[in-house]
C-alpha positions as CSV (number, residue, x, y, z in Angstrom):
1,X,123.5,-51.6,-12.6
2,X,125.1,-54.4,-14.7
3,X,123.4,-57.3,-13.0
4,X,120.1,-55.6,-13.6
5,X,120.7,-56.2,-17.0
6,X,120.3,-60.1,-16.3
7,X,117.3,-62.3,-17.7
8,X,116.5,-65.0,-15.0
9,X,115.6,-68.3,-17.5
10,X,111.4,-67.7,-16.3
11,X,109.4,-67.0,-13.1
12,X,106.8,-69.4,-11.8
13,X,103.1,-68.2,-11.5
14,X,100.6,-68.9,-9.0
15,X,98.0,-71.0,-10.5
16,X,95.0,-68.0,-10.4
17,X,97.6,-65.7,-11.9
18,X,94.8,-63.4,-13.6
19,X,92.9,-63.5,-10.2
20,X,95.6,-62.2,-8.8
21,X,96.2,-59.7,-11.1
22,X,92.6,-58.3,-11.2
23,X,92.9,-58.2,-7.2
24,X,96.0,-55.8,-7.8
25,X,94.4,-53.9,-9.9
26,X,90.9,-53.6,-7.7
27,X,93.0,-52.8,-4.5
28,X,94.5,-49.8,-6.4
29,X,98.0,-51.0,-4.7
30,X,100.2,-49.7,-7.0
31,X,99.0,-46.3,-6.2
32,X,98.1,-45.8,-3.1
33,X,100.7,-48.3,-0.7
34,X,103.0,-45.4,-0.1
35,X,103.8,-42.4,2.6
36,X,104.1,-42.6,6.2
37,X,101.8,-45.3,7.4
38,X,103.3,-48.2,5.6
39,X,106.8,-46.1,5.8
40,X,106.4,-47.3,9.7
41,X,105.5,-50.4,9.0
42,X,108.8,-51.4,7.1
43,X,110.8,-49.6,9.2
44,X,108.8,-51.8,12.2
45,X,109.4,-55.2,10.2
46,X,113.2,-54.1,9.9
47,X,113.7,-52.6,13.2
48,X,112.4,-56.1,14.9
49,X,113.8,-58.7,12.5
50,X,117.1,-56.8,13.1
51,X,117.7,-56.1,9.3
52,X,119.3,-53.2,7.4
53,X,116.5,-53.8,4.5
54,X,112.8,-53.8,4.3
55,X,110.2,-53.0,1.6
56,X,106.7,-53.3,0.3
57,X,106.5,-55.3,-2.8
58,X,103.6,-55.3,-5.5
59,X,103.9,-58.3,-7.9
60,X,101.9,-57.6,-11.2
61,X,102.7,-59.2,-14.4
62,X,105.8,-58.3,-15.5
63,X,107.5,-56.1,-12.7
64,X,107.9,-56.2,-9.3
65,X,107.0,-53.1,-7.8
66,X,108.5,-51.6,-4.3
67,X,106.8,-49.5,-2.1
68,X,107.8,-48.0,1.6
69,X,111.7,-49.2,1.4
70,X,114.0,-49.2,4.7
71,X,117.8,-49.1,3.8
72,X,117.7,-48.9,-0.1
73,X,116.5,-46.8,-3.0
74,X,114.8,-49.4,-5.5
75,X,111.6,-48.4,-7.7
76,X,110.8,-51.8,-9.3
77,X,112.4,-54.8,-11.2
78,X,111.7,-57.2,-13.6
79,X,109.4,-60.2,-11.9
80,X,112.2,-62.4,-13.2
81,X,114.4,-60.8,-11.1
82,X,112.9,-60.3,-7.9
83,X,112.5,-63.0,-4.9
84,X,108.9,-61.9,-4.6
85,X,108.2,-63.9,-7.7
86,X,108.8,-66.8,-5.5
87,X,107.1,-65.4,-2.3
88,X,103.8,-65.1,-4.3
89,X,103.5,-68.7,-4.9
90,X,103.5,-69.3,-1.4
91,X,100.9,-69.4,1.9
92,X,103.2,-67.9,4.7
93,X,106.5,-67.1,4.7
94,X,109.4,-67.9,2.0
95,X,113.0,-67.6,3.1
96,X,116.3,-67.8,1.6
97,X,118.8,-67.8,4.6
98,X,121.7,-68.0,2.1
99,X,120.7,-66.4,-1.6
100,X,124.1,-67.5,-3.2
101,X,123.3,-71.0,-2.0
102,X,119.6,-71.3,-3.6
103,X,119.4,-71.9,-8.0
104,X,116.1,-69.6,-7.5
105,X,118.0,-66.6,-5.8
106,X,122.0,-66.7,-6.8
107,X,121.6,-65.0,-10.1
108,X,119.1,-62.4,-9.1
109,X,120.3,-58.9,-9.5
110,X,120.1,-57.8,-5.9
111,X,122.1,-60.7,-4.7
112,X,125.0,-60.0,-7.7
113,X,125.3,-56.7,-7.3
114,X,124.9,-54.1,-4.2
115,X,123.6,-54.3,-1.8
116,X,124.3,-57.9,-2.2
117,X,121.7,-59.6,-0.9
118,X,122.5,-62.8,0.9
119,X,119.2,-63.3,3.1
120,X,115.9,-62.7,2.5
121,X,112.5,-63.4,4.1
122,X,108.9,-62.8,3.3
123,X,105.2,-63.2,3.8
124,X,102.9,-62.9,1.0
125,X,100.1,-59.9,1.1
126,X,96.9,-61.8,0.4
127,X,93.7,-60.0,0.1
128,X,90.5,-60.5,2.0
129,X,89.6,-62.7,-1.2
130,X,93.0,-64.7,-0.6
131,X,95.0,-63.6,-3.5
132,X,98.7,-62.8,-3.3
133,X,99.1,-59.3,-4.5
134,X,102.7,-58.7,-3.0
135,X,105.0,-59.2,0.2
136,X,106.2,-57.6,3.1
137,X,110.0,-58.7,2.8
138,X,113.3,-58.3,4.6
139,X,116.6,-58.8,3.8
140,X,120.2,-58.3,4.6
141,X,123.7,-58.9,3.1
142,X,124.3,-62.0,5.3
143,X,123.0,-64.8,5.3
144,X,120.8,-65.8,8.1
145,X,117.1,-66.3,9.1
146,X,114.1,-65.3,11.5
147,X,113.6,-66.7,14.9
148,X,110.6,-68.1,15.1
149,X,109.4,-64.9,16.8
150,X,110.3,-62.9,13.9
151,X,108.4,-65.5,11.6
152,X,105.3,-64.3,13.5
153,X,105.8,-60.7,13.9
154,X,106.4,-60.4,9.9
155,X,103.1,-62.4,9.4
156,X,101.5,-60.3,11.7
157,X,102.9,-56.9,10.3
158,X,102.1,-57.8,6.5
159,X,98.5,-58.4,7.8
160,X,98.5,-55.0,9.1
161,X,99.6,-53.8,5.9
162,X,97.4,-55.7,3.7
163,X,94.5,-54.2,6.3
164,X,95.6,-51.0,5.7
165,X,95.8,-51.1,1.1
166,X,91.8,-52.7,1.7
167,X,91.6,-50.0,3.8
168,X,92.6,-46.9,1.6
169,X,91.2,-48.7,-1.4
170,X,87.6,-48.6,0.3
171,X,88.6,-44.8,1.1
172,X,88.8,-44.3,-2.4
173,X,85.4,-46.1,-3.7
174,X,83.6,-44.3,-0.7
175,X,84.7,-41.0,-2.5
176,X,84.1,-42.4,-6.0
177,X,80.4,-43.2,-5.1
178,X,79.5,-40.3,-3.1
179,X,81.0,-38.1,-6.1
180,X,79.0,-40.5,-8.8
181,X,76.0,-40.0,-6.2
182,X,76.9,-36.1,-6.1
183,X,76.7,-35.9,-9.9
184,X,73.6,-38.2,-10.4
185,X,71.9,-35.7,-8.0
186,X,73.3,-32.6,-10.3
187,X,73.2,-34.0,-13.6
188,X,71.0,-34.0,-16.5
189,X,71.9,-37.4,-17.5
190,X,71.2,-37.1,-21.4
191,X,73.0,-33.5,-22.0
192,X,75.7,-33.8,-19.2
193,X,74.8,-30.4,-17.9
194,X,73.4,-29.3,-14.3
195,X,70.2,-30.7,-13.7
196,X,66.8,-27.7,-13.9
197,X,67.3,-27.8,-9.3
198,X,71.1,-28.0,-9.7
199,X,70.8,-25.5,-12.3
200,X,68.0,-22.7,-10.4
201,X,70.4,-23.8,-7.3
202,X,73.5,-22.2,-8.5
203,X,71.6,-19.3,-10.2
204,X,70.7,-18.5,-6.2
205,X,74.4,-18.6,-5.3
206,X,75.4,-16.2,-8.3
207,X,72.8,-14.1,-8.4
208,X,73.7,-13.3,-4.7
209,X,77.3,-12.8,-5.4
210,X,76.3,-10.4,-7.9
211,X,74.2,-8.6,-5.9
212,X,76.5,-8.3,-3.6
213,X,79.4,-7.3,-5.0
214,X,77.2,-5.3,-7.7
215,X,78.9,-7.5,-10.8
216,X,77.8,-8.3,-13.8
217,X,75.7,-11.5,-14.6
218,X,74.2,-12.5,-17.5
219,X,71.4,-15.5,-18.5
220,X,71.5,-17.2,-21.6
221,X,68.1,-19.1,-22.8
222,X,68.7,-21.7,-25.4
223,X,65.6,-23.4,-27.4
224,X,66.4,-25.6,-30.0
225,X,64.1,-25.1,-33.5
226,X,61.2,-27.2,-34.3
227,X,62.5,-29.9,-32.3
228,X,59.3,-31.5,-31.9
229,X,59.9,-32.0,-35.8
230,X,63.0,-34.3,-35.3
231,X,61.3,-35.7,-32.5
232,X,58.0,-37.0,-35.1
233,X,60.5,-37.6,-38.4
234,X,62.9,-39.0,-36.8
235,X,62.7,-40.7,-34.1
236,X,63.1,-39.8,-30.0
237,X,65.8,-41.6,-30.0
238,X,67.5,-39.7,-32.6
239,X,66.2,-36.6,-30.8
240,X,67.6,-38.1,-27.5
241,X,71.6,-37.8,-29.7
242,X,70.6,-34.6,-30.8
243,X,70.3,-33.6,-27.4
244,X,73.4,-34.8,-25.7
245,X,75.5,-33.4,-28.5
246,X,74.4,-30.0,-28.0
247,X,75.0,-30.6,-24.4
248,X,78.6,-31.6,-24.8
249,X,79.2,-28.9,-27.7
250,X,78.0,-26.6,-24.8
251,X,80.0,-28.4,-22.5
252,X,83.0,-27.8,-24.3
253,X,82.4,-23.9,-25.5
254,X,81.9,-22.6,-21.9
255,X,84.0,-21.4,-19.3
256,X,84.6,-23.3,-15.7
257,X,83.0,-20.7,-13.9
258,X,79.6,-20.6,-16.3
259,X,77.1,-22.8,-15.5
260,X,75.2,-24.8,-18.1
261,X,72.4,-26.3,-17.7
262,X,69.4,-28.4,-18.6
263,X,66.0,-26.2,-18.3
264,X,63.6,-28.3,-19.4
265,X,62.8,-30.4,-22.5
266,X,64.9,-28.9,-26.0
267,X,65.1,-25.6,-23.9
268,X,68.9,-24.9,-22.0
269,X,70.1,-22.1,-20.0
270,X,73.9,-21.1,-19.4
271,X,74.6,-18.8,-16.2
272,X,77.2,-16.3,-17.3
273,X,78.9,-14.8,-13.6
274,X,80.9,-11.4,-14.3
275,X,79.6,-11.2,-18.0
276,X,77.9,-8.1,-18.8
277,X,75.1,-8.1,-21.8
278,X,77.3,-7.4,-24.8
279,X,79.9,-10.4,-23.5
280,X,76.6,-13.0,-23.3
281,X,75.5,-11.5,-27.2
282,X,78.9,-12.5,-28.5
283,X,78.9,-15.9,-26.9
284,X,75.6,-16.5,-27.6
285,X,75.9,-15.9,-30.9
286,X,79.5,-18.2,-30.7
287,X,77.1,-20.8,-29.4
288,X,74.5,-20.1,-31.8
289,X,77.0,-20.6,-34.8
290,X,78.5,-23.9,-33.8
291,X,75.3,-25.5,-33.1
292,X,73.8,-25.0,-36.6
293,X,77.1,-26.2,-38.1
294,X,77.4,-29.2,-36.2
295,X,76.4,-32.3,-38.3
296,X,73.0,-34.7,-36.8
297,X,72.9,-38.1,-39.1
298,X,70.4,-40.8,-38.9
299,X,72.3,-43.1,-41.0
300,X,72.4,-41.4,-44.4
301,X,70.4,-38.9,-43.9
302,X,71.3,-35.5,-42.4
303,X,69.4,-33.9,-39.3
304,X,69.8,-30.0,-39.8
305,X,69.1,-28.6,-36.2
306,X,69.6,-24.7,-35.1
307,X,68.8,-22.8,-32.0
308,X,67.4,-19.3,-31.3
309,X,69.1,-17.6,-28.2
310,X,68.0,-15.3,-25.5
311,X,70.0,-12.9,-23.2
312,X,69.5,-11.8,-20.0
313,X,71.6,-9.5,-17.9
314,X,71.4,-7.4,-14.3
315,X,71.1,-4.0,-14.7
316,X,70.7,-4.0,-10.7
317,X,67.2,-2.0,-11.0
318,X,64.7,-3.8,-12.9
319,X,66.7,-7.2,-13.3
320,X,68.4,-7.6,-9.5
321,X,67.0,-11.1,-8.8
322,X,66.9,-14.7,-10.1
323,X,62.7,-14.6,-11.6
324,X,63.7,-11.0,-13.4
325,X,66.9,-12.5,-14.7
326,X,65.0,-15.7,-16.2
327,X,62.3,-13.6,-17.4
328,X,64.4,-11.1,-19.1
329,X,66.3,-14.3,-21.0
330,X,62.8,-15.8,-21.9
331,X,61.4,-12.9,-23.2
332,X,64.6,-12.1,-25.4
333,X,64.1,-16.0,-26.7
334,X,60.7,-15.4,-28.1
335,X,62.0,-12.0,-29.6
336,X,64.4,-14.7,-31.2
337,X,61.7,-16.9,-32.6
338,X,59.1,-14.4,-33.8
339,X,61.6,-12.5,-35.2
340,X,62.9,-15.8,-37.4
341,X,64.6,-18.3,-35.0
342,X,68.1,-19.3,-35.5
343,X,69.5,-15.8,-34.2
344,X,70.0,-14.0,-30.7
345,X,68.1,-11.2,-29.0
């Protein structure tokens, strides 16, 4: 619309602006105040202030963003020009019971242009912490105000809906720690890969898959060459880089349903599910390839590291279970380094 187009002269700020703004931000707001529940809630605060309009707003630093709207389609506007630039600054409620009438309101796009806003009320949605993040507003196009009833039902509405972002906010940090504590159980934290229990865990789970559906599953044993020697003439801490990079060039190189993992030390293992022995050669020696060309440097100085590589795979007679599955990729890896090191067997 046309009036959209206008630039109101400035908006006022609330004097712990970037508090308020890093309160937004925390409650995850912007995100998560939509769908049904807060739909009700709007539609409750219009139903019962006897309004056509009603919507959510989140105030962050430049826009005003609307959430849950009764009566009209509106996604966001400028803070300069929205009435909840105004409602922000505020305790309780702010009211403009005639919007032509007010300097703050008569210029604002909603009020010059449909639906022509001529009244509109507010209460501020502050935090546990006290910080204004947004409103819960009404409006209509006359002008008007609350009863004193409605005053209260508003206030006590918007608390309902500030209870309810704290609410889906805490939601959404309960899953983020129990996934963080989920991974920290699983994961080798230098390499990024499964953890030696997460690892002989999921070797269970497919090695039972494959027996029972009589697939193909392969075991790749990874050591990495003389790494005791990078360890002593350089440094464990430049052993400790060496170490994660392989992990994420592994990370990167395999497929989502392999499983890559941390064995122990400088030695890795990747579980290859419905791989036969010739598919785990090729990749292995993929692997192999990328790991001796991939560039170690403590400062000037460059780290050569390489890897020798053994395979495993089911043959559902002598190799049917985890231990003969391990043990045929272990003995393959010393094949590997007696017979030179840097190659696959």
């Amino acid at each position: 619309m046309a009036a959209a187009e206008q630039i109101f002269p400035t908006f006022p700020q609330p004097a712990d602006e970037q508090a308020r703004l890093a309160a937004l931000h925390r409650s995850a707001a912007l995100d998560h105040a939509a769908g049904p529940d807060f739909l009700f809630l709007t539609e409750l605060a219009a139903r019962l202030c006897d309004v056509p309009y009603a919507f959510i707003a989140l105030v962050d630093a430049e826009r005003t963003w609307t959430r849950a709207c009764v009566g009209l389609q509106l996604d966001s506007l400028p803070r300069s020009q929205s009435y909840c630039a105004w409602t922000v600054l505020g305790e309780t409620l702010t009211e403009f019971p005639d919007t032509l009438a007010d300097p703050r309101s008569a210029g604002l796009a909603l009020t010059t242009a449909a639906p022509f806003v001529r009244r509109y009320s507010a209460v501020p949605l502050r935090t546990s912490e006290g910080h204004p993040i947004g409103t819960l507003c009404v409006l209509d196009s006359r002008p008007g105000g609350l009863t004193p009833e409605q005053r209260d039902t508003l206030s006590r509405l918007a608390r309902q809906v500030i209870a309810l972002i704290e609410a889906r906010a805490n939601e959404v940090a309960l899953r983020q720690s129990v996934q963080r504590l989920e991974e920290l159980a699983t994961t080798d934290e230098l390499t990024g890969l499964h953890n030696r229990r997460s690892l002989l865990h999921r070797l269970k789970f497919e090695v039972a898959r494959a027996r029972r559906f009589r697939a193909p599953l392969a075991a790749v044993m990874i050591d990495l060459d003389h790494f005791k020697h990078v360890n002593d003439e350089h440094g464990h801490a430049m052993g400790d880089k060496v170490l994660a990079a392989i992990g994420k060039l592994i990370r990167d190189n395999v497929r989502v349903i392999d499983v890559a993992g941390r064995y122990g030390g400088e030695e890795l293992c990747v579980l290859l599910p419905n791989t036969p022995r010739e598919g785990a050669l090729k990749m292995a020696e993929t692997l192999r390839a990328r790991i001796e060309a991939l560039v170690h440097m403590d400062g000037a100085r460059r780290v050569p590291v390489t890897a020798s590589f053994g395979v495993g795979a089911f043959d559902h007679m002598g190799v049917d279970d985890a231990d003969s599955l391990l043990r045929a990729a272990d003995e393959a890896l010393y094949r590997a380094k007696e017979n030179g090191r840097n190659r696959v067997e």
